[in-house]
C-alpha positions as CSV (number, residue, x, y, z in Angstrom):
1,X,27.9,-0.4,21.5
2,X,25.0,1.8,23.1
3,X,22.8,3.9,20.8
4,X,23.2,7.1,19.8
5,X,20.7,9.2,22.1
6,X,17.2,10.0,19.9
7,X,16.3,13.0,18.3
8,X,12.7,13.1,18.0
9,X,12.9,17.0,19.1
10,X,15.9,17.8,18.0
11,X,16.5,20.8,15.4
12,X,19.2,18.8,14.0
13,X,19.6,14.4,13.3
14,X,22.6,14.3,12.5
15,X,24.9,12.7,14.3
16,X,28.0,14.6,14.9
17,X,30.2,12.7,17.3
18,X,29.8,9.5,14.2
19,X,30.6,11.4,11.5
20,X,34.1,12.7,13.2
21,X,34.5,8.5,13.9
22,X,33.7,7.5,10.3
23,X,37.0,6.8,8.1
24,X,37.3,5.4,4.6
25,X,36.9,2.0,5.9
26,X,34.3,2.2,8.5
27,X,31.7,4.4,8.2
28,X,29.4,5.5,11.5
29,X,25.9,6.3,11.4
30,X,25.4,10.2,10.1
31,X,22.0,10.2,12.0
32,X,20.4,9.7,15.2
33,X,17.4,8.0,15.7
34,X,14.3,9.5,15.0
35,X,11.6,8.3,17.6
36,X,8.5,10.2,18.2
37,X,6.6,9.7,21.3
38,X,3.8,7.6,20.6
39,X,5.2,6.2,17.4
40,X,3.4,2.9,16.1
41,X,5.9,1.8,13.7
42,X,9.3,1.5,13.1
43,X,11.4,1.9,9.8
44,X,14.5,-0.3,9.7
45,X,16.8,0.4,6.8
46,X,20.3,-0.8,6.5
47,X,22.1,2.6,6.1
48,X,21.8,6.1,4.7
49,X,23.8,6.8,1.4
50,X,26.9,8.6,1.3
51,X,26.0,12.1,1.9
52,X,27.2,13.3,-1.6
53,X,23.9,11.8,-2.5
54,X,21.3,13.5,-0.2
55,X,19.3,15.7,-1.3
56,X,20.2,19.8,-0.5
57,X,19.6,20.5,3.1
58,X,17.8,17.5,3.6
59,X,19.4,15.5,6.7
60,X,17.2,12.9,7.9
61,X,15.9,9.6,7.0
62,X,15.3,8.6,2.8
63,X,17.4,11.2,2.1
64,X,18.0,10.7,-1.6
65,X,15.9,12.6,-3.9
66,X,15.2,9.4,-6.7
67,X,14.5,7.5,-3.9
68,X,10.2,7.5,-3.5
69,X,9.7,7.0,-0.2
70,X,8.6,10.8,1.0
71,X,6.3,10.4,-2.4
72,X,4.2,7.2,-0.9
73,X,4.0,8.8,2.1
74,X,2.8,11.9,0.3
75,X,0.7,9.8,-1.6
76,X,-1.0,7.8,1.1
77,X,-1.9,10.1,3.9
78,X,-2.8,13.3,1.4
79,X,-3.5,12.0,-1.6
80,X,-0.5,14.5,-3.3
81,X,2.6,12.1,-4.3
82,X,4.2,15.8,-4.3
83,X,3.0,16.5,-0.9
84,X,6.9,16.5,1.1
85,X,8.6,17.9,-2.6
86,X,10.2,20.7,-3.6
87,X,10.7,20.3,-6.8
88,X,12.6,23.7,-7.6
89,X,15.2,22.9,-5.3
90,X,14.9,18.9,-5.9
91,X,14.6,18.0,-1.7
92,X,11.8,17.3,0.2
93,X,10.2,20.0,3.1
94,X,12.0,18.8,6.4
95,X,9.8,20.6,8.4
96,X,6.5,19.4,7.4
97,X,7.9,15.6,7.3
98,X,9.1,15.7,10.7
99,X,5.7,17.4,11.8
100,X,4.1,14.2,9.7
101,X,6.0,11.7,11.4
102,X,5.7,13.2,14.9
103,X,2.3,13.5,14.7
104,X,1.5,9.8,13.1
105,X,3.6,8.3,14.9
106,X,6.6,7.0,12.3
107,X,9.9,6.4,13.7
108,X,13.0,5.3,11.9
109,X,16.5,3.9,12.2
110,X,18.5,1.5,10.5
111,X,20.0,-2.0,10.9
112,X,23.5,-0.9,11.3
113,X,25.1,1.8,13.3
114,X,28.5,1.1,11.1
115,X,29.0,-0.4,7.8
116,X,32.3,-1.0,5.2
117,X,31.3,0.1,2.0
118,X,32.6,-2.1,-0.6
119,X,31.6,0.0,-3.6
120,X,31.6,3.6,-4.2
121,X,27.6,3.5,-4.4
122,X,24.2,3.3,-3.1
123,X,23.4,-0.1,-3.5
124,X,22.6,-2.2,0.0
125,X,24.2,-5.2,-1.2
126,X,27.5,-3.6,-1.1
127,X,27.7,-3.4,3.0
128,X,29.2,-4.8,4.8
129,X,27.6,-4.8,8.6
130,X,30.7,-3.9,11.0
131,X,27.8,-2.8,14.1
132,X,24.4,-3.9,14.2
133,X,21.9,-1.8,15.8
134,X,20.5,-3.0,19.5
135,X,17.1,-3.4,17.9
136,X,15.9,-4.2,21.8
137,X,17.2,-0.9,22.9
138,X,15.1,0.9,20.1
139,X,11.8,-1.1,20.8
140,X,12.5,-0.5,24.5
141,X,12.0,3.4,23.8
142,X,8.9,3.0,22.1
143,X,6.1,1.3,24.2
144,X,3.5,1.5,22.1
145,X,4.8,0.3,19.1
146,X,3.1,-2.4,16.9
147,X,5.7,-3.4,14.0
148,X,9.2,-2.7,12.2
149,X,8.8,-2.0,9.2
150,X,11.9,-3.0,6.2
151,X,11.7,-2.5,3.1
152,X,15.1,-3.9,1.6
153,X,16.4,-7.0,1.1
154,X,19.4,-6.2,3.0
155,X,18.0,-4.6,6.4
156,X,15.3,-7.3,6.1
157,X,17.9,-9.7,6.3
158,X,20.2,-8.0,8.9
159,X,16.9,-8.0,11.1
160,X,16.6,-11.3,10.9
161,X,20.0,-12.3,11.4
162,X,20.2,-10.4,14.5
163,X,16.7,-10.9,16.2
164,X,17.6,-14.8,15.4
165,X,14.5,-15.3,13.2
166,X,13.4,-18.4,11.0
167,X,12.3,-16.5,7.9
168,X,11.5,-13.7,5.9
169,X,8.3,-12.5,5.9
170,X,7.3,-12.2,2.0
171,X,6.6,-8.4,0.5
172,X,3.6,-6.9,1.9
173,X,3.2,-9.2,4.6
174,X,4.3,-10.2,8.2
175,X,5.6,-12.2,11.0
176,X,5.6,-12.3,14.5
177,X,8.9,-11.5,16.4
178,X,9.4,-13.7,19.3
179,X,12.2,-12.4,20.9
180,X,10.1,-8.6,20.9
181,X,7.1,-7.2,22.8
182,X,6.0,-3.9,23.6
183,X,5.2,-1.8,26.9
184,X,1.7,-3.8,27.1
185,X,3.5,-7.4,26.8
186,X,2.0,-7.6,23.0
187,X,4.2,-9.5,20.6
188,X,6.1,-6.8,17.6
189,X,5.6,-8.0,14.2
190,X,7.6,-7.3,11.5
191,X,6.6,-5.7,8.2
192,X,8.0,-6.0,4.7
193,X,7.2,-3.8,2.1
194,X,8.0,-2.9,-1.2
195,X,11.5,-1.0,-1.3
196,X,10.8,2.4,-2.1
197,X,14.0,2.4,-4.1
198,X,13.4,3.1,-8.3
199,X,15.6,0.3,-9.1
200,X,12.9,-2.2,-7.3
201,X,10.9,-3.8,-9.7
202,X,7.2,-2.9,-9.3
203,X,5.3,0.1,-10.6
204,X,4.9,3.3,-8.4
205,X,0.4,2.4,-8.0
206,X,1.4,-1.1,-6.5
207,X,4.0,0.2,-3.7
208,X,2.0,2.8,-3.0
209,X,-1.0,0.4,-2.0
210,X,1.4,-2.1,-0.7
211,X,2.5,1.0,1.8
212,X,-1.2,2.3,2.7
213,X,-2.4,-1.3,3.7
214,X,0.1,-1.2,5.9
215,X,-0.4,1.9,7.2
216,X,-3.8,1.2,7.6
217,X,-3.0,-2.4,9.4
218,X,-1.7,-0.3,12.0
219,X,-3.8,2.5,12.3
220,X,-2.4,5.3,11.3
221,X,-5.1,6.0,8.3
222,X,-8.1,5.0,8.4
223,X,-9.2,2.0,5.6
């Protein structure tokens, strides 16, 4: 299964040809990849929630309003957890977050281009991977890119699965992937942080310098 072709400059990610493909019991990718030029890292999920839970006019990548990642980012590059929120309309400003990423150099796609959901919720542990992502074909379109980034449990352990890695790398830390290098021959690495999710256990202060280390392991803010 080839990927879906990337959006970076598109006005719209969603994916239109998936969403006419999904059915009940297999459900396609809503959004094409988002891949900046020049993007450093890469943000592996495992897969968007059902679009009932998005927030209003907000079609792209962390799309649920509980969920905090838009706030860390918010948080860590200008100092304003509130930065990417609207809060009268509870979404986030699409605009200046693609603008962000474009300009930093944050890509994002998930772990699976089609899943069976095996509840009627959120909750990663309750897919069921029918299509994994080509993660070679993403890295391929990014030569200068330094890490994937996961966050969950789930995608973390999708990654692995598919790249045909040993282990896990523990929460804020990472691990070299053998199997991927970039444009200049230098090994990926792979980056687990903190899931942005509410339901994670740790306080808001701790992911938030669990994301801007890094961030700043990377280069994309300054230590």
């Amino acid at each position: 299964m080839s990927l879906p072709e990337s959006s970076a400059f598109s006005a719209s990610w969603l994916n239109l040809e998936h969403l006419a493909q999904s059915t009940p019991e297999c459900e396609w990718h809503p959004l094409r990849p988002f891949l900046p030029e020049g993007a450093r890292v890469l943000f592996l999920g495992s897969f968007p929630p059902q679009r009932k839970r998005w927030a209003p006019g907000f079609d792209f990548y962390y799309p649920n309003y509980i969920n905090d990642h838009w706030r860390l980012e918010g948080e860590v590059f200008y100092g304003d957890r509130l930065h990417f929120v609207d809060e009268e309309h509870r979404t986030f400003c699409l605009p200046d977050i693609v603008a962000h990423c474009q300009s930093h150099g944050i890509a994002f796609f998930d772990t699976s281009l089609a899943v069976r959901r095996l509840h009627d919720n959120a909750s990663d542990k309750f897919l069921e991977v029918v299509v994994p992502t080509d993660i070679p074909a993403l890295v391929r379109q990014l030569p200068r890119l330094r890490a994937i980034v996961v966050t969950g449990e789930k995608a973390a352990q999708t990654l692995v699965t598919t790249l045909g890695m040993e282990q896990l790398p523990a929460v804020g830390s990472s691990l070299p992937i053998p199997v991927l290098c970039n444009a200049e021959g230098a090994p990926l690495e792979l980056y687990r942080l903190p899931s942005s999710s509410r339901a994670y256990p740790l306080a808001y202060p701790l992911k938030a310098a669990a994301y801007r280390a890094m961030f700043e392991r990377y280069g994309l803010i300054e230590p």
